[in-house]
N, C-alpha and C positions, 0 to 999 in steps of 0.2 A: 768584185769578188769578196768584199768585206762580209761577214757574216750578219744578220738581221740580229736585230735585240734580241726577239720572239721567237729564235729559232730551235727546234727541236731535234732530236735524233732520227736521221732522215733512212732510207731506204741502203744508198750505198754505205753507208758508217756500218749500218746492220751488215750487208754482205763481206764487207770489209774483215769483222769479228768472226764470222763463220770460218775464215781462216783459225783464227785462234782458239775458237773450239777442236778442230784438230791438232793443231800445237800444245795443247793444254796435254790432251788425251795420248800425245807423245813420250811428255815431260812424265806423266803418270805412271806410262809403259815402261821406260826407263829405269824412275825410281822401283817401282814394283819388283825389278830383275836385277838391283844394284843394293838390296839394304844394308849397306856397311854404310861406314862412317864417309870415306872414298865419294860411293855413292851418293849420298847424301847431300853432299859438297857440291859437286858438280850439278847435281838436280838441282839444285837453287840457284847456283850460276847460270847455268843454260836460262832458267825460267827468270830470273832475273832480265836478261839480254834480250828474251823474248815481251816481256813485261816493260823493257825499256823502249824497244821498239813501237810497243803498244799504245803505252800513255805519251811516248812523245810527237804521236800522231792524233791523237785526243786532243791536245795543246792546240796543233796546230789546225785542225778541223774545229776548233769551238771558235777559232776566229776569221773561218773560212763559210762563205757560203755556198754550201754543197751542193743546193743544186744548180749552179754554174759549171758546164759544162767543162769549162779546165781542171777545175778542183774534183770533178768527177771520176775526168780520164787518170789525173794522178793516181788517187785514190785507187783506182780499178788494176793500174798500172802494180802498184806497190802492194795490191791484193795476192794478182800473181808470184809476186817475187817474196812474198812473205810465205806462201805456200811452199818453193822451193825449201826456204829454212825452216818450215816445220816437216818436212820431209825428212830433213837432216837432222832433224834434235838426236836422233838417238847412236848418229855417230859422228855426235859431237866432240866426242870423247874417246874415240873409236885411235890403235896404236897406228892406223895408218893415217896419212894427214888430210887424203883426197875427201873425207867427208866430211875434216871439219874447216875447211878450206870453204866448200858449200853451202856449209852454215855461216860460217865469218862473211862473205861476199854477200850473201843475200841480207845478211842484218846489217851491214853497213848500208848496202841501195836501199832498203828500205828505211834506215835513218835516212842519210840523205833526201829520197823524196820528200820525207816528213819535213824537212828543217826548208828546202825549196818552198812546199806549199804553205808554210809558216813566213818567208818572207815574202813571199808574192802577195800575202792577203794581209799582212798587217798592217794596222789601223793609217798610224802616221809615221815619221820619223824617228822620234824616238824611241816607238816599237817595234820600229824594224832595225833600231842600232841596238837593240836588247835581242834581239834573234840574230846578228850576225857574231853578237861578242859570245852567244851561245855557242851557235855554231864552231865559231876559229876554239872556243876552249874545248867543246867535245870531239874537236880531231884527235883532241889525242887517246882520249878512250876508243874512237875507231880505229888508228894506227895499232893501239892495245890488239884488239881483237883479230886484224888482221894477220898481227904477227904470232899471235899466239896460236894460232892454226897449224903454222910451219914447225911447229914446235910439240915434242912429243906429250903425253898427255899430262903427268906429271910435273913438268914445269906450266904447261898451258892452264893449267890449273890456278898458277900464280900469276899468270900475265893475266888470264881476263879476269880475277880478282882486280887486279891495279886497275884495269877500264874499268871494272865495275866501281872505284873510287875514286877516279878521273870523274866518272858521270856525275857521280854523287857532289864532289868537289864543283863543277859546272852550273848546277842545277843550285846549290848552295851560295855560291857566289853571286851569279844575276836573279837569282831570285829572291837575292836581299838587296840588289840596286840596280837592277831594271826596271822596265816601264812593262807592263803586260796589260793588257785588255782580256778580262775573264767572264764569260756569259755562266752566271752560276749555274740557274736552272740546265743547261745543255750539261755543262760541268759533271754536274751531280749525275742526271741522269745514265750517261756512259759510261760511270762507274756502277752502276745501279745495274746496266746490262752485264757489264761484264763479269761480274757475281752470278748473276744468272744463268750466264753461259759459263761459270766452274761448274754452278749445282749442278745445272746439267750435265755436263759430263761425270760425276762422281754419277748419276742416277744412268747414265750410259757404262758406264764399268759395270756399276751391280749387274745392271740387265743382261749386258751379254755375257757375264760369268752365271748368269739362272739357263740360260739358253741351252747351256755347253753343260753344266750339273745341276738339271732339278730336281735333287732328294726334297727330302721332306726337311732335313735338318737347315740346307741352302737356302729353300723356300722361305725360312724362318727368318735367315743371317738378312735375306734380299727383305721381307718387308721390314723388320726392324731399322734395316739402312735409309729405307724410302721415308721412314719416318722421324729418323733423324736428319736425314736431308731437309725435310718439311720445320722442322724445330730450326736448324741452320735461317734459313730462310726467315725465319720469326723474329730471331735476334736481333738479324740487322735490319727489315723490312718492316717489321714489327712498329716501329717507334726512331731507331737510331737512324735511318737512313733520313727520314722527315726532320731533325734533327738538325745534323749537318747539312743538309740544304740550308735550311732557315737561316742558323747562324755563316754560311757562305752567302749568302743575298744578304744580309744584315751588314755585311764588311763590303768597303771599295778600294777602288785602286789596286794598289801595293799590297795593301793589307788583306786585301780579297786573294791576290794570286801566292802572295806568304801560306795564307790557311789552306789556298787549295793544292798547292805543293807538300806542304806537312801531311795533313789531315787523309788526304786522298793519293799522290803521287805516293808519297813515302809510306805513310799506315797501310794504304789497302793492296799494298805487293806484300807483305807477311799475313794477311786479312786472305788474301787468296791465295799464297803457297800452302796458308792452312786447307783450304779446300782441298787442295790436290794430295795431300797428306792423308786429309781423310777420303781422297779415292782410293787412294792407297791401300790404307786400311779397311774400306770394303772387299778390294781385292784379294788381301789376302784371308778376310775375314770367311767369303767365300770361294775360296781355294785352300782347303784347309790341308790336303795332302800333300802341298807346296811349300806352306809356310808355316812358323813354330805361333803357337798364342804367345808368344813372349811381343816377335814381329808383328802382328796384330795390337798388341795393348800399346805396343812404343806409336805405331803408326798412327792410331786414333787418338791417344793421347797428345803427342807431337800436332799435329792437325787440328782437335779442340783448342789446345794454348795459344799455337797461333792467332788462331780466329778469335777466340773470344780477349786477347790480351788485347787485340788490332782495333777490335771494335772501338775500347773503351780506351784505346790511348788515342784515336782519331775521335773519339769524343772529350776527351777533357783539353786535345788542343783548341776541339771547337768553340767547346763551351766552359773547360774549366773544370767540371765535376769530374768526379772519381766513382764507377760503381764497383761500388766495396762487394753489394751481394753477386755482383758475376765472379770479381775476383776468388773470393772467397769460396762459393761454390765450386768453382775450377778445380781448387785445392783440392777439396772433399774428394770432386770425382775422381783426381789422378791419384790420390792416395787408393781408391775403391779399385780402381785400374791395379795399381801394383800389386793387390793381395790374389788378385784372380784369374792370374796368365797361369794356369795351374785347371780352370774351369771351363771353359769354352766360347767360342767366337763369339756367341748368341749374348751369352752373361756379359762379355766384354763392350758391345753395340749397346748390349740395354742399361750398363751403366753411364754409359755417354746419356743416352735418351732422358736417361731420369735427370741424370747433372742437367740439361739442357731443360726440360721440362721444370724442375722447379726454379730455370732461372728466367725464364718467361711467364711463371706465374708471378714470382715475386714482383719482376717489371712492370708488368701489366697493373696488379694491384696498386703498387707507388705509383703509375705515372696516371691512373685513374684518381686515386686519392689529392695529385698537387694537380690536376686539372680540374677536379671541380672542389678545389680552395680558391678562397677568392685572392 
């Protein structure tokens, strides 16, 4: 059941995610019809827990071979029960307890299968006493979340905060002194999907708000969005994603699964809450008789920082460097952002675009100039 060197992102991993495209487009829904501070909160909790779910099932399928039929039926097993909790994202937080009791139960079964098919496939001994010291320490972030169900929302708010630094704590501890076996290329790649399946869903928002209003003005807010989705995409596909692969194959051992823990577990959960931030922000970009331009500029602006902060802090743990012109550029646009919540949705999208656009041109040019230096 050990996973092959050569193995790639198979058929069930894929269906597996198709869950978390819906979960995603939960957490969005949510945020969308919650934007206080409150809300906000909770929207990154919940997606956190959902996001933990997610990669510590990545973990344990990079070192599983999928298409073995045990590791399949799990997999399929914990497909269903992960559906149950994206079900429930959005009364997660709900004053009665029955639905976030729902949510709690099914992210817990779904941890648990994860951390089973993580030691059923691990390599040797020592990888499998690095997955059980996981395990016994992440009980108590699932004790966390189970009790925090029972509990009104309010305080539940503070309990699955403490699981959520339970986990953190977990992942920080054995993954500075365990033994892990990490196939980069698979690695990489599942994070590489799982971006793809945010953009897509930000590009599922836009479309089914054009559906339901398509003025001429909507029309406008929907192609500009598609085209900053397309620019989103550039950033990290563009250059950085080939990037972080390289220097993850470049590291072994310890040292391999340290970078892949930072770089990817840690970075690319703010990398993709920014996505969903700026689903957000298309939604209310096109639902303008919903929401104020003020919520609109917080939203996309919130959503670019993330993402482009993400990119380049999962690059300089990889490699070191610092890109000064994304940083930089960021600034500009969210200063451009603050003077024009006063203008319209359309201005507010195309000053993202341009921030985004001149920062893929600049990219592009430096990373042509130091590839053909000798």
């Amino acid at each position: 059941m050990e996973s092959p060197a050569d193995q790639g992102a198979t058929f069930v991993e894929l269906f597996f995610d198709l869950v978390f495209v819906f979960a995603i487009t939960r957490v969005t829904h949510y945020a969308a019809h919650h934007m206080d501070a409150h809300g906000l909160v909770r929207s990154l909790i919940v997606f956190w827990l959902i996001w933990w779910g997610w990669t510590q099932f990545t973990w344990a399928l990079n070192a599983a071979n999928t298409e073995h039929h045990h590791v399949r039926l799990g997999t399929l097993i914990a497909t269903g029960v992960a559906f149950v909790m994206a079900v429930s994202v959005e009364n997660a937080f709900a004053p009665r307890t029955e639905g976030a009791i729902w949510f709690a139960s099914s992210y817990v079964v779904v941890r648990v299968l994860g951390l089973g098919i993580y030691y059923r496939v691990a390599s040797d001994a020592d990888h499998r006493a690095s997955v059980v010291t996981f395990s016994l320490l992440s009980l108590l972030g699932l004790a966390a979340v189970l009790a925090g169900s029972f509990f009104l929302p309010d305080l539940r708010e503070w309990i699955w905060l403490g699981a959520i630094a339970f986990d953190l704590g977990a992942a920080w501890i054995v993954g500075n002194s365990g033994c892990w076996a990490l196939h980069a290329g698979h690695f990489a790649e599942r994070h590489g999907l799982i971006i793809i399946i945010a953009l897509g869903e930000s590009l599922i928002v836009a479309g089914s708000a054009l559906t339901s209003e398509a003025s001429p003005a909507t029309m406008a807010a929907g192609a500009i969005a598609l085209f900053m989705t397309c620019l989103l995409w550039w950033t990290y596909f563009g250059w950085v994603a080939e990037v972080l692969e390289e220097h993850l194959i470049g590291q072994a051992g310890q040292a391999r699964a340290r970078l892949g823990r930072d770089a990817y577990t840690f970075w690319h959960f703010p990398l993709v809450s920014g996505i969903v931030a700026l689903a957000v922000g298309f939604e209310t970009a096109l639902h303008p008789a919903d929401y104020t331009l003020t919520q609109t500029a917080v939203a996309v602006g919130l959503g670019l920082t993330l993402f482009l902060v993400s990119t380049a802090g999962a690059l300089h743990r990889a490699a070191g460097c610092v890109l000064w012109s994304r940083l930089i550029v960021l600034v500009l646009t969210l200063g451009g952002l603050a003077v024009s919540t006063s203008s319209s949705a359309q201005q507010i999208l195309g000053i993202c675009c341009l921030g985004l656009l001149v920062i893929v041109t600049i990219e592009q040019i430096t990373i042509r100039r130091e590839l053909a230096s000798p």
